[in-house]
N, C-alpha and C positions, 0 to 999 in steps of 0.2 A: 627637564621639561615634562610636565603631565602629559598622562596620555588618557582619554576620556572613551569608557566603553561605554557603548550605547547597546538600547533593546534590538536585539537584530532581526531581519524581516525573516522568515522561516517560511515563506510562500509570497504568493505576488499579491495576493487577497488578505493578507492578515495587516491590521492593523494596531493589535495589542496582543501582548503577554504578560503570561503570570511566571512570577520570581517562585518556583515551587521549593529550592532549597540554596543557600549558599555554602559553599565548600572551602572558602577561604576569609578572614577578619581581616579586618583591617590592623595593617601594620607586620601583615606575613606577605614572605618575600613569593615571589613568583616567576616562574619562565614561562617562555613563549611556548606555548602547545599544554600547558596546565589548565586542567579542568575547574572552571572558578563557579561556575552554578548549574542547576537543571532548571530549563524554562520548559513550560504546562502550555503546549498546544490543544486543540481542542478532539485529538488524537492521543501523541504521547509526547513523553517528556525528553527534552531535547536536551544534549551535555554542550554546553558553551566553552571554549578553549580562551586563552589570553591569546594575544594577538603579540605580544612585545613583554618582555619580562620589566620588572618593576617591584616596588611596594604596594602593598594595595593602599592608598591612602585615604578613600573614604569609597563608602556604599552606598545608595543615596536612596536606594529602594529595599523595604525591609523586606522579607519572605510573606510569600502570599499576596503581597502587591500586584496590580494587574498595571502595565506599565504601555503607553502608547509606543510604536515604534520608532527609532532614532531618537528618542529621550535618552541621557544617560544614567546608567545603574550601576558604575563602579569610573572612579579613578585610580589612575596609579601614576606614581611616582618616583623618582630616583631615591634611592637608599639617600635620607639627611635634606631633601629637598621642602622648602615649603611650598605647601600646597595651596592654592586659592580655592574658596568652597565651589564647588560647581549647580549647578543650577539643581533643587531637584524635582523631579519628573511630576506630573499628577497622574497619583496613582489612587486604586479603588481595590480595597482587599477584597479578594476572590471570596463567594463563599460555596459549598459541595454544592448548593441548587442551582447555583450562578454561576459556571466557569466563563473561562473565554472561548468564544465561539470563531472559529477562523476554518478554513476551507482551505486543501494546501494543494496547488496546483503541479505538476513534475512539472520542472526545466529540464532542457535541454541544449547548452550552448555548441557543443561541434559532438561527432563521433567519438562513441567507447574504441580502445582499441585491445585488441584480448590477447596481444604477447603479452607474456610474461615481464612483470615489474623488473625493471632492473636501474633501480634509482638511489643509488646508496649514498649518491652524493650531493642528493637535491636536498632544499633547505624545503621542510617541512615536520608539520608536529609530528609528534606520536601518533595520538587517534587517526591521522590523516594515511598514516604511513601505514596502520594496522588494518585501516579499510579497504587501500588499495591492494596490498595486498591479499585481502580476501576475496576481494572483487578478481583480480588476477589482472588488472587494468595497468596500462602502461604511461606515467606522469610527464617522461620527459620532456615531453614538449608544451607544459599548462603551468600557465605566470600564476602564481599564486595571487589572491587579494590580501596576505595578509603583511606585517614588516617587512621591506626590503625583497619582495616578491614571493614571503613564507608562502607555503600549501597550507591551508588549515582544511578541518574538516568541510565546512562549507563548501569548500569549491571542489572537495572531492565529491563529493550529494549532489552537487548544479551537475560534473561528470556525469554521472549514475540515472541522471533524471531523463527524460523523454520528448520528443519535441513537439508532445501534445497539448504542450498550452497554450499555442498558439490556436488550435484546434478547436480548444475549451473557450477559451474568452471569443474566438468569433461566434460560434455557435451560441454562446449564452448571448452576446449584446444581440443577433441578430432573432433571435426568440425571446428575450427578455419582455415579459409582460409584467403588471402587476397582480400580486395574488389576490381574491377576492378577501373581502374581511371574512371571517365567521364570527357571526352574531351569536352569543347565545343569551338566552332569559334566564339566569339565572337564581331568578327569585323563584323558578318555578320548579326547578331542581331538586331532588332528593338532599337530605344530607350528602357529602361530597368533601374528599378532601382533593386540595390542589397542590402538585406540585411542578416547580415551575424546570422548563425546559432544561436541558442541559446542551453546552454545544454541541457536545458530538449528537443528540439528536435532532437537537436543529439542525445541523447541517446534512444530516441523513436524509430529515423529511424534504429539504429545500430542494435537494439534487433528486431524490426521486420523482417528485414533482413534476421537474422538468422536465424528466425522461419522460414519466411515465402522459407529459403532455404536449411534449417536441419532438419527441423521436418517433417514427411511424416502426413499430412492432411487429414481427411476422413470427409463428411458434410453428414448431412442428418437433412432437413425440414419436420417437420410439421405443420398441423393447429388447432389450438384450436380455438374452441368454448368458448366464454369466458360469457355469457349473466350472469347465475349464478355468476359471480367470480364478476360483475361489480353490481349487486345486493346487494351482498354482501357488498360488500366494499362501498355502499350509505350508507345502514343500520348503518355497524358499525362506519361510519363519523360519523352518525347524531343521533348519541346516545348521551345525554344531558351530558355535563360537559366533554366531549372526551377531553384529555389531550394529540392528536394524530392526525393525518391527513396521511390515508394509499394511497398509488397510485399503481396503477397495478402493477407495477416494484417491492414492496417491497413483493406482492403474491409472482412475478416469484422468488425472491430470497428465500422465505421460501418454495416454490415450489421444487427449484431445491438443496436447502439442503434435502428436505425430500425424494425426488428422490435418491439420494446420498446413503442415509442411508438404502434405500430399495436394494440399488444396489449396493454395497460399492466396487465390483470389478472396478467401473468405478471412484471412489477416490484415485486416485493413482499416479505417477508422474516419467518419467524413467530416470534413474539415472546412464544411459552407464552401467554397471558392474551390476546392481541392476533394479527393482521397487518399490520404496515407496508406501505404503499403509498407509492411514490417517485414523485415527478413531473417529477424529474431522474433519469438511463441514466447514472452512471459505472461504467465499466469497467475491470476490475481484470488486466493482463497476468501470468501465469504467468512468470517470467525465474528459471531455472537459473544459481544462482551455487555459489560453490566450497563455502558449509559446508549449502546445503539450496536451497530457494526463496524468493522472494520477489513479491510482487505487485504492482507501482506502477498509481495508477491515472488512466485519461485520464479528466477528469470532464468533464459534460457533454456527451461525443462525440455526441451526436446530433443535438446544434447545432455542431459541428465539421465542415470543409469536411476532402476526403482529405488535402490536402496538409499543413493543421493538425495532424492525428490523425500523420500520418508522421512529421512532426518530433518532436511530442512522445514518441511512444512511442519514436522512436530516444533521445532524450534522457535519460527516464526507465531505457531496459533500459540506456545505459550508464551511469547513475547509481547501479543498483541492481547491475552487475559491479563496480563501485568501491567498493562500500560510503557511497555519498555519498549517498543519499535520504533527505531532510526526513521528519521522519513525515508532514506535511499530502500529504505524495505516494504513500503506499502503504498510510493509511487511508481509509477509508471508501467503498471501491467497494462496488453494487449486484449485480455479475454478473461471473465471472469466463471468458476463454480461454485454454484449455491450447493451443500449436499445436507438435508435433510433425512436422509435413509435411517437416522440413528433414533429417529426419532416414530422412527414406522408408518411416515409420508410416503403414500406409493406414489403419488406423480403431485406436481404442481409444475407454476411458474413464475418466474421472476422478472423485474424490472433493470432493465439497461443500464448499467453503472456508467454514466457520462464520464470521459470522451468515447468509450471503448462501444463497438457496436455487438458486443454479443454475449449473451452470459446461458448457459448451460446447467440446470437444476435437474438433481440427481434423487431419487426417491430410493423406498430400501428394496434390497435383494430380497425376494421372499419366492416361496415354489410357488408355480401354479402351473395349472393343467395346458398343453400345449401339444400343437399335434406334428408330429414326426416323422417322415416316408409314409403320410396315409394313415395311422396311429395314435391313438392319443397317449401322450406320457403328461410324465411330471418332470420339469424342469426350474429352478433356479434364474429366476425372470427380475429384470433391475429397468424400470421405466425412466427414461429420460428425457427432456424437452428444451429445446431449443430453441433461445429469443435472441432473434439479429436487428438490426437498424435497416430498414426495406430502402433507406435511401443511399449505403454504398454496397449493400448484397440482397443482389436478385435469391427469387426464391429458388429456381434451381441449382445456383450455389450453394447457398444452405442447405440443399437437399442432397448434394453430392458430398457435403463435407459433414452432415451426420449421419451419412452413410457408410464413410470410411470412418469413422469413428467406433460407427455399430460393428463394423466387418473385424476391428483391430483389437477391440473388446470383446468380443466373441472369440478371438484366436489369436489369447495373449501373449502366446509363444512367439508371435511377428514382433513383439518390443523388443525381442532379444537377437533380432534379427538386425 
């Protein structure tokens, strides 16, 4: 009996993918949890598993094909079986100025739970079995969607995800307006070359948009002293055999999880009808890649030690310059930081990453003159600014929780506390 893979949906808003590579021909055998192609979201590239072993018996969509969702793009076969041609898809070859443009929302269907895996005897792929145990997630009690109740990857990523999509589609239908057109004359124009959007920044511009014309915005700066915190972080560099290399950015981030946790009214997310309250701090990193942004996120950082937070977050920003981030890694953060410091921005501010009500822009460390018991010195000053969503955190929230921020940054030896 064939079995008919189809484009699989990778968000709740996506309606098409691109075939970016095939890893398997037709007439090579295959098991269930084998990696048979990478599909091109408008993010990164996703590994698709076989669902059920088989022959490949035909392909139907060639590489670089942009294929609608539930069309199918491979059959497979019994070893010896004939096959009937299966329908094939309409597809549109991708080109670098035209990708596919999709928006991928976190799921969340029940609670993570964080004992330890101990699932030796569940029927699940590889990739699935290799996630969860990174994740530290416990399977035994989740039906698989795939053969005879398989675990495949997918349903360990639905696990992993958030249950802010519920949050996100109310809030967009109940602000959803139409954008105005922009006209332009462009007869009147200079010489000018155009080149046309790319999804991932269309969907950058589309969701900032919204924030930056749905969500009512509240900022409030301040300065840290940071001389202690850069002391620090020499020391713990140059401590012999470091298997680590810490940068100011990954303090703020255990910074602003430990903040969090002191202030948990300011963890929270408005959900039209509701406010979500989180009792996990994952963090979502701002990382500048070539066609917009992207966000990977370090979950849990607040139960994360610095040296953790540093690896991961190197791992993650060069996973997300590659194009190589799993969705479970750049869905579902709580709180986002912008950190421009590298770049010699003393202060700015940034635009609300929807669903999440708050994001944190970090400028660089630099001396300036500051006065002391009555004194003026020179101190080691890092300005930071702070943008909430005013509709599920009052302003004295926010003031109480980048205060214990300022207070924990200033006297980084509390993280180790």
């Amino acid at each position: 009996m064939s079995i008919e893979i189809k484009m699989p949906t990778l968000s709740p808003t996506m309606t098409k993918g691109v075939i970016s590579s095939w890893l398997v021909n037709v007439g090579d055998n295959v098991s269930a949890g084998d990696i048979i192609a990478e599909i091109e979201t408008d993010k990164v590239l996703v590994e698709i598993e076989a669902e059920s072993a088989g022959v490949v018996a035909q392909i139907t969509a060639p590489e670089g094909a942009e294929v609608p969702v539930d069309d199918v793009i491979m059959v497979l076969g019994a070893e010896g079986e004939a096959i009937a041609a299966a329908p094939a898809p309409v597809v549109e070859v991708a080109t670098a100025e035209a990708p596919t443009s999709v928006e991928t929302i976190p799921i969340k269907t029940q609670p993570i739970k964080t004992q330890p895996i101990h699932a030796t005897d569940i029927s699940m792929s590889p990739l699935a079995r290799r996630m969860a145990a990174q994740e530290n997630i416990n399977l035994e009690s989740l039906k698989g969607s795939g053969s005879k109740g398989r675990i495949m990857k997918r349903d360990v990523e639905q696990l992993l995800g958030t249950s802010v999509e519920k949050a996100l589609i109310q809030a967009k239908s109940a602000t959803a307006t139409a954008e105005p057109e922009i006209v332009i004359d462009y007869q009147n124009l200079p010489e000018y070359t155009s080149v046309k959007n790319s999804g991932m920044r269309s969907t950058v511009a589309t969701r900032l948009t919204q924030s930056s014309r749905d969500i009512p915005h509240f900022y409030m700066t301040v300065d840290c002293q940071i001389d202690e915190l850069m002391a620090m972080r020499k020391q713990l560099n140059g401590r012999k055999n470091a298997d680590y290399k810490i940068s100011v950015n990954d303090f703020v981030i255990k910074a602003v999880a430990t903040a969090m946790k002191q202030v948990p009214e300011a963890n929270c997310m408005w959900a039209g009808d509701s406010v979500i309250s989180f009792n996990q701090v994952d963090i979502a990193i701002a990382v500048a890649v070539k066609d917009g942004l992207i966000t990977p996120v370090v979950k849990n950082a607040s139960g994360k030690g610095l040296a953790d937070i540093a690896n991961q977050s190197k791992a993650l920003a060069l996973a997300a310059r590659e194009g190589k981030l799993q969705p479970a890694q750049y869905q579902g953060g709580t709180f986002t930081i912008s950190n421009l410091g590298m770049f010699g921005i003393k202060e700015f501010t940034s635009i609300i990453n929807p669903p999440q009500n708050g994001i944190l822009s970090v400028g660089v460390g630099e001396q300036r003159p500051v006065v002391k018991d009555g004194e003026l010195a020179i101190a080691t000053v890092m300005s930071v600014t702070l943008a909430m969503d005013h509709r599920c955190v009052d302003g004295a929230t926010g003031a109480r929780f980048i205060q214990a921020f300022k207070n924990i940054i200033e006297d980084p030896i509390s993280l180790m506390l």
